[in-house]
N, C-alpha and C positions, 0 to 999 in steps of 0.2 A: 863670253867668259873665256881666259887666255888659260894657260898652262898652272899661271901661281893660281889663280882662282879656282882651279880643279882640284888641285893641291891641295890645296887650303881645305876643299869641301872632303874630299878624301882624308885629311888628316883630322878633321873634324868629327865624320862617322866613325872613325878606327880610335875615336881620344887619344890620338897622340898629338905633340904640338910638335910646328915647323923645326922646333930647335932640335928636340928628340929625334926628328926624320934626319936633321941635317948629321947628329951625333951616330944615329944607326948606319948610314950610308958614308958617312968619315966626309961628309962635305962639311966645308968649313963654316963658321956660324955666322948667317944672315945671306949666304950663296944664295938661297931658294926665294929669300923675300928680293934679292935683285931680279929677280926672273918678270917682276913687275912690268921694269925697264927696260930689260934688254932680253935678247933670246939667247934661251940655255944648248949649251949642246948636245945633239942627239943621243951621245954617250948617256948623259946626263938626265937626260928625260929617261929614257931607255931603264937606269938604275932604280927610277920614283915609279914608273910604271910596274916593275918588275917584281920591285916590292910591293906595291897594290894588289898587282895580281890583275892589272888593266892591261888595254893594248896601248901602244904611242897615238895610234889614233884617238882614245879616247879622252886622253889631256889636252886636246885641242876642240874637239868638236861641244858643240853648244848642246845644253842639256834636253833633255823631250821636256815640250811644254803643251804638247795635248792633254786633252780631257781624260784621259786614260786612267783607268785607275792604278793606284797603286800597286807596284807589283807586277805589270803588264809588260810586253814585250816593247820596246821602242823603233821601231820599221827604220825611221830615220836613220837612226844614231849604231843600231846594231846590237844596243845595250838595254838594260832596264830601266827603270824608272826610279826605283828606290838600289841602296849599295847591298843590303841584306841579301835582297832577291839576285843579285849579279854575285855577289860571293859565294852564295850557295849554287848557284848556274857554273862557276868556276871550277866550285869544287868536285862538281858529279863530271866536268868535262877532263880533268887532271886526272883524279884518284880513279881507276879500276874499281877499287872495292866500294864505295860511293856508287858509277855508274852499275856496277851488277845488282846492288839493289833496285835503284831507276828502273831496267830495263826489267827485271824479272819481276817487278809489279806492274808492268807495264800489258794491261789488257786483261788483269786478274780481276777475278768478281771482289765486287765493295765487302763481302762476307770475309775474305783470305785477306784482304788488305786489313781490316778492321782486327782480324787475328795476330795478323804479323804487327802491324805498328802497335798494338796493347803487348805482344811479348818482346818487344826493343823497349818499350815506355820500362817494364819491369826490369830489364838487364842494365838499363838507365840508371836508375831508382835503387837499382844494389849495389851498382858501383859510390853511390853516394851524391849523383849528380841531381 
């Protein structure tokens, strides 16, 4: 799997299409479908990973194709197995207020956890989400 083909499967999980990617990043229309044929520039790659929220490694490297389930960490690759479980891995790694949750649940008994995630589900629920 090359660089468009990553693309392609990332613009795919996100429902946006190639053209939309090419209009948000001001590249001109059908740049990204040449990337078939020829190699993009780093610059270039750099901008589609950036907005993914990937590394430049991971538009090139070939996808985990063990037994693992879904979800699971990929040892090979550095990456997940599904984009969901890798955008929320993204986001606890980015956002502070994200990771302070992570970690302050981190070795709480299942009873305080099961407290706290029912009173998010409720502040959820009254903002109307």
């Amino acid at each position: 799997m090359g660089p468009y083909d990553r693309i392609k499967e990332l613009c795919k999980n996100r429902n946006i299409s190639i053209a939309a990617l090419e209009k948000e990043l001001g590249f001109s229309n059908g740049s990204i479908g040449k990337m078939r044929k020829s190699t993009p520039s780093i610059e270039r790659l750099q901008k589609i990973a950036d907005y993914f929220g990937v590394s430049l490694d991971f538009l090139y490297k070939e996808p985990y194709t063990s037994e693992a389930p879904v979800g699971t960490f990929a040892p090979d690759t550095g990456y997940y197995t599904d984009m969901e479980t890798a955008k929320l891995a993204q986001r606890l790694f980015q956002d502070p207020k994200y990771r302070v949750l992570f970690d302050a649940a981190d070795g709480a008994p299942a009873e305080d956890l099961q407290i706290a995630a029912d009173m998010l589900r409720r502040f959820k629920e009254a903002r109307g989400e």
